[in-house]
LODOKOL-140642 format. One line per field, with one value per atom (N, C-alpha, C, O): residue in one letter; x, y, z; residue number from 1. Coordinates in Angstrom, 2 decimals, decimal comma, padded with zeros to 5 digits, always signed. Layout:
# LODOKOL-140642
r: A  ...
u: X  ...
v: Y  ...
w: Z  ...
k: NUM  ...
END
This chain:
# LODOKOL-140642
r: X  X  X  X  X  X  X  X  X  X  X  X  X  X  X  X  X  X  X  X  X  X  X  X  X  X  X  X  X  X  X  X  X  X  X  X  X  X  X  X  X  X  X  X  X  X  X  X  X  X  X  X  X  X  X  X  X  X  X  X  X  X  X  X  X  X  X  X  X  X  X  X  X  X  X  X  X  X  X  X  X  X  X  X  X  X  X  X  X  X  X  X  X  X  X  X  X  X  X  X  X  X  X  X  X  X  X  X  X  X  X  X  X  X  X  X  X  X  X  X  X  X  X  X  X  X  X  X  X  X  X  X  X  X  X  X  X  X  X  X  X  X  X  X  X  X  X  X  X  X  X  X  X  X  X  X  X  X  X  X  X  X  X  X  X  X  X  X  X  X  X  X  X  X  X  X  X  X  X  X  X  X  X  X  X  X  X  X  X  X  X  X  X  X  X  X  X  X  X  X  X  X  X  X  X  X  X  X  X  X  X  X  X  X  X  X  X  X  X  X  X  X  X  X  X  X  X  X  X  X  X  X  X  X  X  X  X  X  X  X  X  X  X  X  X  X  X  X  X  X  X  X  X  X  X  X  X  X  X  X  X  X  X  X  X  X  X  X  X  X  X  X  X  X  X  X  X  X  X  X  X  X  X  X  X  X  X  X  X  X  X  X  X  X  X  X  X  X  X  X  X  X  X  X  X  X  X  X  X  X  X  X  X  X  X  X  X  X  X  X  X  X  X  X  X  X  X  X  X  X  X  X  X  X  X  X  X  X  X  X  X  X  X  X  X  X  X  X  X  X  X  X  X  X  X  X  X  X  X  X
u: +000,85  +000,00  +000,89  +002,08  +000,34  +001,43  +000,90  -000,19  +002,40  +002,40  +001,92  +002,52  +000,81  +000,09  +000,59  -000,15  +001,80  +002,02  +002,56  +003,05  +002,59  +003,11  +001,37  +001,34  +000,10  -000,93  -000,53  +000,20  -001,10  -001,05  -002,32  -003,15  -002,43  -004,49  -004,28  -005,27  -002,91  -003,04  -003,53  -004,32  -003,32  -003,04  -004,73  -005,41  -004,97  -007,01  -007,24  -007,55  -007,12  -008,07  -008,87  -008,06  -009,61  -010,87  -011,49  -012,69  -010,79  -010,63  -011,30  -010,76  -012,01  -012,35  -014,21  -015,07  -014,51  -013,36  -013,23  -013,85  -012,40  -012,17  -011,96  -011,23  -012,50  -012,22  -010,92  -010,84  -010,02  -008,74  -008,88  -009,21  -008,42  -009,03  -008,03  -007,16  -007,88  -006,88  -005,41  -004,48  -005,72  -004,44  -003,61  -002,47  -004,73  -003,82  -003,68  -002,74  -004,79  -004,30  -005,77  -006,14  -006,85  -008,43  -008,86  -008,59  -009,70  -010,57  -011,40  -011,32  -012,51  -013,72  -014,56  -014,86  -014,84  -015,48  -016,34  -017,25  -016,52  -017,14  -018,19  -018,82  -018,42  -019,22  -020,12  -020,26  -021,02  -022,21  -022,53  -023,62  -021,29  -020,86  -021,08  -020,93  -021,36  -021,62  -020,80  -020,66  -020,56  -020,04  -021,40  -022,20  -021,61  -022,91  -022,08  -021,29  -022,60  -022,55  -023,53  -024,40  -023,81  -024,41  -025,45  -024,78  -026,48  -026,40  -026,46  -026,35  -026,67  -026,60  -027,39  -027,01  -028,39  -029,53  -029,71  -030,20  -028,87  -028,44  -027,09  -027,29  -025,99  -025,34  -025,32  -024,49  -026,52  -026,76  -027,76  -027,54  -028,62  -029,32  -027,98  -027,80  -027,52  -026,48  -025,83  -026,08  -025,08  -023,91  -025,41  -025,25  -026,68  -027,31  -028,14  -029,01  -027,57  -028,35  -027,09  -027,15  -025,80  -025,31  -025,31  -024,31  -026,47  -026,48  -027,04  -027,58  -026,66  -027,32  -028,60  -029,33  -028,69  -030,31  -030,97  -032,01  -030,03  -031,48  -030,99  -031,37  -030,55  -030,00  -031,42  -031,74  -032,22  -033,26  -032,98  -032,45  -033,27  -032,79  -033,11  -032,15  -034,00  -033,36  -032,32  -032,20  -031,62  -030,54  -029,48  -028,59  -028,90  -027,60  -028,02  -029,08  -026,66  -026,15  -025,54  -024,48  -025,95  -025,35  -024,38  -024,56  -023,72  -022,74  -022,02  -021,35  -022,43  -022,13  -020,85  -020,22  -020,14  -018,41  -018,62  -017,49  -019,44  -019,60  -019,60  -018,81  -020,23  -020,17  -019,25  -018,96  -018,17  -016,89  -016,05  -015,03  -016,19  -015,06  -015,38  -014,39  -016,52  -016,99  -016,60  -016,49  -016,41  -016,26  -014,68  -014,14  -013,81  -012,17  -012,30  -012,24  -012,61  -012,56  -012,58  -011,54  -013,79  -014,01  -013,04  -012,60  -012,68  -011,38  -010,18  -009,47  -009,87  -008,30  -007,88  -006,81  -009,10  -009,05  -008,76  -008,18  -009,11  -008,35  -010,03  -011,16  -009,70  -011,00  -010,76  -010,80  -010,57  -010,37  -011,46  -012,41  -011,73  -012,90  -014,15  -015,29  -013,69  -014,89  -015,59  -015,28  -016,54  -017,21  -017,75  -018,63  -017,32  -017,98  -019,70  -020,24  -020,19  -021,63  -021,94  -023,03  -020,74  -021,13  -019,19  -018,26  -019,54  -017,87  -017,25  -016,23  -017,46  -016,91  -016,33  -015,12  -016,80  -016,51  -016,75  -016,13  -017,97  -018,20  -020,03  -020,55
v: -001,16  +000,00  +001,23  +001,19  +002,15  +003,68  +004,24  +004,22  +004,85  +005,56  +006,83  +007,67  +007,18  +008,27  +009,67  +010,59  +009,59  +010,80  +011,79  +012,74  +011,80  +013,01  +013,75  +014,42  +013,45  +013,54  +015,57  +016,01  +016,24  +017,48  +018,00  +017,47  +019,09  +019,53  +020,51  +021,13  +020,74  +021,78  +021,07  +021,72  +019,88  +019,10  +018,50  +017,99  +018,87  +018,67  +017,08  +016,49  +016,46  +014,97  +014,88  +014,26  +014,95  +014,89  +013,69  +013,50  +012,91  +011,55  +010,28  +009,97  +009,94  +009,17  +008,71  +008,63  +008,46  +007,49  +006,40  +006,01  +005,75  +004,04  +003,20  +003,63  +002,37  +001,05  +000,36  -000,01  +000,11  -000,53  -001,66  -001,47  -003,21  -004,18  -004,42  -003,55  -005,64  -005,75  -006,64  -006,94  -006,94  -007,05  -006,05  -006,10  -004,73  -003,55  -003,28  -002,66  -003,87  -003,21  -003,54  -003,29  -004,12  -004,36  -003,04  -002,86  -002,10  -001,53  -000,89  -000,77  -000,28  -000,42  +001,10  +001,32  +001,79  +002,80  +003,14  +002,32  +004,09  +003,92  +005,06  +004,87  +005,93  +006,96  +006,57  +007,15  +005,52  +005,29  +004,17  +003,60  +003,81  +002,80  +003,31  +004,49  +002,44  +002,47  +001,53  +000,34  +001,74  +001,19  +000,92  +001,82  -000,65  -000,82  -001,95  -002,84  -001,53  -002,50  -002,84  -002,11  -004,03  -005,36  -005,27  -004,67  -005,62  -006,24  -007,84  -008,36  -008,38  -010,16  -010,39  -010,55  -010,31  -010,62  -010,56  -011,30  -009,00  -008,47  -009,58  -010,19  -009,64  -010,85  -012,68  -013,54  -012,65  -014,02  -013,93  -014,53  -013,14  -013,00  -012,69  -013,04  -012,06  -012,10  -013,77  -014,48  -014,16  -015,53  -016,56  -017,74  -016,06  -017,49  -017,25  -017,94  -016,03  -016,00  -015,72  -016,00  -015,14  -014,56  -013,39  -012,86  -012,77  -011,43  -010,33  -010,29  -009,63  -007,93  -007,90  -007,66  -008,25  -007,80  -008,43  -008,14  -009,33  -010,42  -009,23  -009,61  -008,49  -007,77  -007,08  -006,58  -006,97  -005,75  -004,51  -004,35  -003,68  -001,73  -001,75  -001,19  -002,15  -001,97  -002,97  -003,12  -003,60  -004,73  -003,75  -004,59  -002,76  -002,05  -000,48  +000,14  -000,17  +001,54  +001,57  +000,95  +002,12  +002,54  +003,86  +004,63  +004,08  +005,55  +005,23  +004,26  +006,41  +006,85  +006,84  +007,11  +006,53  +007,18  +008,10  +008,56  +009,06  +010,80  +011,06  +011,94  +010,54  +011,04  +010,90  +011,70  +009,44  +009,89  +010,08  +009,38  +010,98  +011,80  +012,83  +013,14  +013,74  +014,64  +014,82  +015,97  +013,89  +013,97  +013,69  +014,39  +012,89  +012,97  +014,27  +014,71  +015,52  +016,51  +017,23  +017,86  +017,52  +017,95  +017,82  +018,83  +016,72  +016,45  +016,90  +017,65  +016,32  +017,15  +018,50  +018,91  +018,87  +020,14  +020,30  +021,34  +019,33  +018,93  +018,93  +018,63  +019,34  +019,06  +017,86  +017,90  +017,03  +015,66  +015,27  +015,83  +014,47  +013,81  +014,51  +014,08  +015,53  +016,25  +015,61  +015,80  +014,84  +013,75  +014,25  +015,11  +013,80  +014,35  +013,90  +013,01  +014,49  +013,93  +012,56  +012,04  +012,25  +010,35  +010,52  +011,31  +009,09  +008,09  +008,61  +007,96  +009,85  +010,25  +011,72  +011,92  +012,14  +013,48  +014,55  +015,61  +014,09  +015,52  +016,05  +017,12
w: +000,00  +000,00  +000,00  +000,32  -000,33  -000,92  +000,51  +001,08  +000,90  +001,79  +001,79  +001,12  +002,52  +002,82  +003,68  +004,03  +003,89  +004,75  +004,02  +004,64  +002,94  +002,00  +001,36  +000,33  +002,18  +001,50  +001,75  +002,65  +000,92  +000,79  +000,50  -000,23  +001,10  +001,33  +000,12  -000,28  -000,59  -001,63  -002,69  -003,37  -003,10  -004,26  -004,18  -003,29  -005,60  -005,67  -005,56  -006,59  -004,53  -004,74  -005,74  -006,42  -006,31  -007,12  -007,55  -007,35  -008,09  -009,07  -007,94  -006,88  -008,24  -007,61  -007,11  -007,98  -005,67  -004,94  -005,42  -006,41  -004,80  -005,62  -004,02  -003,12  -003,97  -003,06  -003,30  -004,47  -002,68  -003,16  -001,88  -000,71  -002,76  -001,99  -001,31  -001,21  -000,67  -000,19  -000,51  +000,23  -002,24  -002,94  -003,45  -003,92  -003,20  -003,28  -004,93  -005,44  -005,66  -007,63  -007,85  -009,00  -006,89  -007,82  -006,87  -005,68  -007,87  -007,41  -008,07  -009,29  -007,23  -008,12  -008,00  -006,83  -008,61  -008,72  -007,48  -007,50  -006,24  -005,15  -004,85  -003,81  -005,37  -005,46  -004,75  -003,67  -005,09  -004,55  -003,83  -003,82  -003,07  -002,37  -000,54  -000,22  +000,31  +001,47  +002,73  +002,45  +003,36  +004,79  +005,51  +005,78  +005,84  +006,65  +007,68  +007,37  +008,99  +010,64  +010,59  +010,11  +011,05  +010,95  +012,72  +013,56  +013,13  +014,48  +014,11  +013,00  +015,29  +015,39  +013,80  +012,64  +014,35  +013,29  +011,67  +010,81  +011,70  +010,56  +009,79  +008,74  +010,43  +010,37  +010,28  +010,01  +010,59  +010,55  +008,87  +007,82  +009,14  +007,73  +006,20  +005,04  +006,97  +005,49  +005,38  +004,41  +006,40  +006,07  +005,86  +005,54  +006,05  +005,57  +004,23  +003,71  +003,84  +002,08  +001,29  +000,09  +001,81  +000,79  +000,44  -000,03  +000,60  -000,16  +000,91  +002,02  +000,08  +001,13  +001,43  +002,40  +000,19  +000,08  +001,49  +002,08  +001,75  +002,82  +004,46  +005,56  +004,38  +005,87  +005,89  +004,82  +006,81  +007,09  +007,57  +008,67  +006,88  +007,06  +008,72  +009,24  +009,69  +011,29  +011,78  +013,00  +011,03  +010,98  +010,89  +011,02  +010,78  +009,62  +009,98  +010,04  +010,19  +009,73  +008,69  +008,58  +007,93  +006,49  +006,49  +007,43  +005,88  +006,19  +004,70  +004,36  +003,95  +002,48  +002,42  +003,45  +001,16  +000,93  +000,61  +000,49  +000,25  +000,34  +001,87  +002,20  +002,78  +004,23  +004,82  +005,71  +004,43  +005,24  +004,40  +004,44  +003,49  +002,77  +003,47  +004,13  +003,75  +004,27  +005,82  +006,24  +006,56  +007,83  +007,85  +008,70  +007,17  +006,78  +006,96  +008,10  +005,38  +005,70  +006,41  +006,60  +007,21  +008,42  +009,44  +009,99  +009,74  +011,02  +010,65  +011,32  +009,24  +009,00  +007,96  +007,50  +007,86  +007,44  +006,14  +005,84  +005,07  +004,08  +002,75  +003,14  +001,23  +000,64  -000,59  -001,82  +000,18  -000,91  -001,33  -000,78  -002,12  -002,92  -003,72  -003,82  -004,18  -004,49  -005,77  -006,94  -005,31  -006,18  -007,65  -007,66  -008,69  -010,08  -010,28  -009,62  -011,05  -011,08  -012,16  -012,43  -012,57  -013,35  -013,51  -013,37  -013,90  -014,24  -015,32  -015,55  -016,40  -017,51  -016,51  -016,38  -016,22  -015,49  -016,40  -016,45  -017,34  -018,06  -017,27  -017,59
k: 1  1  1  1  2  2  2  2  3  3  3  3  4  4  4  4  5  5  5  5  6  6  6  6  7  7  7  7  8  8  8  8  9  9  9  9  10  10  10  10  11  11  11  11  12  12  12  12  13  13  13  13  14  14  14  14  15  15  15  15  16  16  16  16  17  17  17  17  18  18  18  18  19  19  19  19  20  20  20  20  21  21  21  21  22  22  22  22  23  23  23  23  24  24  24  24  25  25  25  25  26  26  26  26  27  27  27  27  28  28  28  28  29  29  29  29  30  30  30  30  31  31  31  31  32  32  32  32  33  33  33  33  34  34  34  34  35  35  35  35  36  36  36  36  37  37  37  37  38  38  38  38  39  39  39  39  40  40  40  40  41  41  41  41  42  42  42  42  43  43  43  43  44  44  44  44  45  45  45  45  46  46  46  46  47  47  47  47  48  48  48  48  49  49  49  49  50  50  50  50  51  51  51  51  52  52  52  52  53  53  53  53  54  54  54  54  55  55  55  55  56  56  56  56  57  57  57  57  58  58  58  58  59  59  59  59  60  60  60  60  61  61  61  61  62  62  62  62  63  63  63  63  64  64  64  64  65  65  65  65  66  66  66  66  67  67  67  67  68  68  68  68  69  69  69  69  70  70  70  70  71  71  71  71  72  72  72  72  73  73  73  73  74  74  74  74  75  75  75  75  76  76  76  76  77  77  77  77  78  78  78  78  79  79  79  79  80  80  80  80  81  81  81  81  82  82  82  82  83  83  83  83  84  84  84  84  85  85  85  85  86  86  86  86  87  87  87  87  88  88  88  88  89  89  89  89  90  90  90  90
END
């Protein structure tokens, strides 16, 4: 993984976001991608279907990759990710 401590709040983030997995070269377009916590229930319904879909919305917190780019920002004072409105960037 590329070392992050040379990040600079001058230099425009823009591009993005992207998920980088954890082989470190697949990743995948994340704009409209989410971070969701599980409770018990929520967890057991996923490992016994497989899929998301089976989690129930009072099962899960959802939290946008726009919201914690937004809150990154916020803490370190920095304006990275300023999300384009589609995948061409026109």
């Amino acid at each position: 993984m590329a070392d992050d401590s040379n990040n600079n709040s001058d230099v425009p983030y823009e591009y993005g976001p992207y998920i980088v997995f954890d082989d470190g070269s697949t990743y995948a377009w994340a704009e409209d991608t989410f971070i969701a916590v599980l409770t018990q229930d929520g967890e057991d319904h996923l490992n016994d279907a497989m899929d998301f879909n089976a989690v129930h919305d009072d099962d899960a917190v959802y939290i946008s990759m726009n919201d914690l780019i937004e809150a990154y920002n916020q803490v370190y004072g920095t304006d990275i990710g300023r999300c384009r409105t589609n995948r061409t960037g026109f």
